[in-house]
N, C-alpha and C positions, 0 to 999 in steps of 0.2 A: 504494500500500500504506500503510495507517492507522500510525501510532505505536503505539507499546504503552499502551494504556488504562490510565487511574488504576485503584489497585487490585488485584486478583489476577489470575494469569496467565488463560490459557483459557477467558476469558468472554465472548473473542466482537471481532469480528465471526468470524465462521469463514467455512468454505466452503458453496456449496450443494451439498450430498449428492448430491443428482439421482439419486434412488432408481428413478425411473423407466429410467436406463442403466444399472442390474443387470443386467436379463433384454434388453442388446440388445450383442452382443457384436461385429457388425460395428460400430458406432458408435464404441465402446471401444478396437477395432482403428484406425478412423480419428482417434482423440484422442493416441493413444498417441506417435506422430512428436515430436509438438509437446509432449506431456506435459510437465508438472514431475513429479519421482520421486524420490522420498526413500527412500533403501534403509537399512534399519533392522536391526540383528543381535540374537541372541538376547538379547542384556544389554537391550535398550530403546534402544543407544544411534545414535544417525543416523551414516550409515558416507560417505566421501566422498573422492575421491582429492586429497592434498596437493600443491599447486601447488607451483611451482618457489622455493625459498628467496629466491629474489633478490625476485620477485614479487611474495607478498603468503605469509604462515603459514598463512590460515584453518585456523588449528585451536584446539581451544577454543573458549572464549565467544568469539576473534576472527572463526570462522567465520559468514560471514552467508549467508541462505537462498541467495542467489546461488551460491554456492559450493557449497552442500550438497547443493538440491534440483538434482537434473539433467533434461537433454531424454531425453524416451523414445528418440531415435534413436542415442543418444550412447551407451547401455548395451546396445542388442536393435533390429533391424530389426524385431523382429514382436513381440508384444505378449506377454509371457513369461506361462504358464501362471498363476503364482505372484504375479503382479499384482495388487493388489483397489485399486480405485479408492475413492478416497477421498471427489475430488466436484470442483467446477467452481468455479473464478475467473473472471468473465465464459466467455469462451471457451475459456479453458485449464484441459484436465484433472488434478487431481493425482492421480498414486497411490502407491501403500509398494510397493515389492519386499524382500522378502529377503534378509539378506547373502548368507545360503548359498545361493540360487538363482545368485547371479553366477559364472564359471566363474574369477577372479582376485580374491584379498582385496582389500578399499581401506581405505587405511592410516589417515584421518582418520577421528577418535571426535568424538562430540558429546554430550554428556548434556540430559536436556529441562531441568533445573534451569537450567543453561548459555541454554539455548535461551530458556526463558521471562524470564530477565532480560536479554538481549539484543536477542532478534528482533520486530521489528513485532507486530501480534497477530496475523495470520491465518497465517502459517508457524506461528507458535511452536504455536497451536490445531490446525494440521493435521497437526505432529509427535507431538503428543498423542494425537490419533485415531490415525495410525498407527502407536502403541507399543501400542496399549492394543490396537486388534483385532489385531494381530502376536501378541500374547502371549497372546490368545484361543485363536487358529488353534495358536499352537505348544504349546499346554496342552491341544488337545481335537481329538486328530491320531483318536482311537475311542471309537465307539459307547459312550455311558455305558449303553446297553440289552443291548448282543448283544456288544458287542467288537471290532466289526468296522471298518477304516478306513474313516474316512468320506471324503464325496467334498465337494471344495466348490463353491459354486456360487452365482449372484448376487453374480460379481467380489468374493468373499471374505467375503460376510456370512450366510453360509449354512454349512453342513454336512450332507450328505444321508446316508444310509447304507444302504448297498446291500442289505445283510442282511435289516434289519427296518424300511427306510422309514422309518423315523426322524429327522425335520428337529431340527436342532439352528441355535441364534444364538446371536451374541455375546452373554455377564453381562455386566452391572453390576453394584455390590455398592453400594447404598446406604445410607451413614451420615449419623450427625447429628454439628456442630460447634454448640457452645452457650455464646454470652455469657451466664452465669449473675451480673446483681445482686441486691440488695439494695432497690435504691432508693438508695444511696449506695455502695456498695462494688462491686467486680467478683471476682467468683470464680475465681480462675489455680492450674493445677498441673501438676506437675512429672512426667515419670518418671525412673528412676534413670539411664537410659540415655541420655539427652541429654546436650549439653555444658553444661559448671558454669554456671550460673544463667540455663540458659533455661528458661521459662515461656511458659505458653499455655492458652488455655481448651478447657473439656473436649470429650472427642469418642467417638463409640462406634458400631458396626455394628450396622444394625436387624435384628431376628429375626425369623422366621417369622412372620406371621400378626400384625406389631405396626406400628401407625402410627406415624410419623415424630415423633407429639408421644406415643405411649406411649414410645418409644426412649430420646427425649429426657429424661423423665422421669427412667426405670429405668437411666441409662448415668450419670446428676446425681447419685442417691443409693448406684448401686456404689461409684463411684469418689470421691465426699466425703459423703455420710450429709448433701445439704443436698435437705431435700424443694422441689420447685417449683412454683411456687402458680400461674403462667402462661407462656405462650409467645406468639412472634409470629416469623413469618417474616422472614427478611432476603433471601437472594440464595443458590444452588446454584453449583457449580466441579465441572466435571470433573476428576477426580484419581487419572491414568494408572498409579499406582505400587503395583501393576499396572493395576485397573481399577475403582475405585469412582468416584463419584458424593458431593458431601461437600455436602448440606442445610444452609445456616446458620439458625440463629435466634438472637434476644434473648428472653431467659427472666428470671422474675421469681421470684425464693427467699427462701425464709425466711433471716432473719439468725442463722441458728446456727452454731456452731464448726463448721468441717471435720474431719473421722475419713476418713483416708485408709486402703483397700484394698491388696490389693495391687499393683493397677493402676495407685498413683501413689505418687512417695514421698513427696511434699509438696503441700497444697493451701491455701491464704491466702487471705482478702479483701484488695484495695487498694483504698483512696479515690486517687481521682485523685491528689491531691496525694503519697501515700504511691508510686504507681506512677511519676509522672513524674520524684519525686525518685531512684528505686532506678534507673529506666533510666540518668538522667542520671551518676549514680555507677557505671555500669557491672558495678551487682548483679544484675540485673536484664537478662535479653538476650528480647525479644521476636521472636515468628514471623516469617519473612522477607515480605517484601510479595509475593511469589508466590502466596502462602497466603491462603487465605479467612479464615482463623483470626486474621492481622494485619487486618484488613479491619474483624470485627466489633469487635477492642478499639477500634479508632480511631473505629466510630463509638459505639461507649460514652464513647469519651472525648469526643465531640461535644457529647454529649448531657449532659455535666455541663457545658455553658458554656465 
């Protein structure tokens, strides 16, 4: 099992999905013994029975996937209903169960926050997946057409509906995350709702029928009135909380004052020099390195020398 990657959580390596062991359900049945099974509850968080105190705590950030993910035979002799497979480590199946499918609570919590800056990368990524279609499945229990429960199907990535035939899949909500410079400056702002002087570059949910670099655009001038004269792709993060998808890019803006909305309370240029001195004085608190969003400043700040 790989190290946790430089950089933002859930970028990989992950598991192979093995989309082809949806539609084959004795196979699923024969993975299931030996599975690893991460049983996840309504909050998102990874559920796991606490060892004996003398032993070892895992709980908390102490718990490591060892501890967390269990053997399919250890929970269910048979492959519980409620199951959906997540996908394949060489030979070994993983899949999410449900808290509330198990017939006995288990007492150890785990948050993905926790999770991603602790665990290797391919648990931390397959805890991820399994929060994110959990909250699918537990938000889209009926028919957005006729009303009626649906049935699920292809070991959880599916929704049928008996009513009106109606196949539903898991969303994604893709948004854009944007290092907006200057050519000397970086663009950072605030909401009111954070803790006192954290900062971060802007970010916004694409809309109907609007590309990734219109998004980009019209989410730069809501939220600070700074028009964008180009863009360039950097790197995507899945981001389970609940289910989006967060696009990076570096973007090139006009050097005008910022006019903040009400979507931010404060929005600034820093020159490198003006950023790395407010970090250092502890003005200044940037995005945790789980986040795409620390990712892109760092490499702006690369790219000033």
């Amino acid at each position: 099992m790989s190290a946790v990657p430089p950089g933002f959580a859930f970028r990989g390596p992950g598991l192979d999905r093995a989309e082809l062991l949806r539609d084959d359900p004795a196979r699923l049945d024969a993975l299931w013994p030996s599975a690893r099974v991460l049983v996840v509850d309504a909050e998102g968080l990874a559920r796991f029975p606490r060892p004996p105190r003398e032993t070892a705590p895992a709980t908390g950030a102490e718990a490591m996937p060892g501890d967390v993910a269990q053997r399919g035979d250890s929970l269910s002799s048979a492959r519980p209903a409620e199951a959906s497979l997540l996908g394949l480590d060489g030979d070994t199946a993983w899949f999410v169960l449900p808290h509330e499918a198990l017939a006995a609570p288990l007492d150890g919590r785990l948050g993905l926050r926790e999770a991603a800056a602790t665990w290797p990368a391919l648990p931390a990524a397959a805890l991820a997946q399994a929060r994110a279609l959990l909250h699918w499945q537990h938000r889209h229990r009926y028919c957005g057409a006729c009303g009626q429960a649906v049935q699920r199907a292809r070991a959880g990535y599916s929704a049928r509906c008996p009513g009106c035939q109606l196949e539903h899949y898991p969303r994604t909500d893709p948004a854009v995350i944007v290092a907006v410079s200057d050519g000397r400056r970086l663009l950072l702002g605030r909401q009111a709702s954070w803790p006192a002087g954290r900062w971060s570059v802007l970010a916004g949910f694409v809309e109907p029928g609007e590309s990734l670099e219109q998004a980009l655009v019209r989410e730069v001038m809501e939220e600070a009135s700074v028009p964008v004269l180009s863009t360039c792709y950097s790197a995507s993060q899945p981001w389970p909380f609940p289910g989006s998808l967060m696009v990076g890019f570096h973007a090139l803006g006009e050097p005008v004052e910022p006019k903040v909305s009400d979507e931010l309370e404060q929005a600034r240029w820093f020159t490198r020099a003006e950023l790395e001195a407010a970090v250092a004085a502890g003005e200044v608190t940037l995005s945790p390195r789980l986040s795409i969003s620390r990712t892109l400043i760092e490499e702006w700040l690369a790219q000033q020398g």
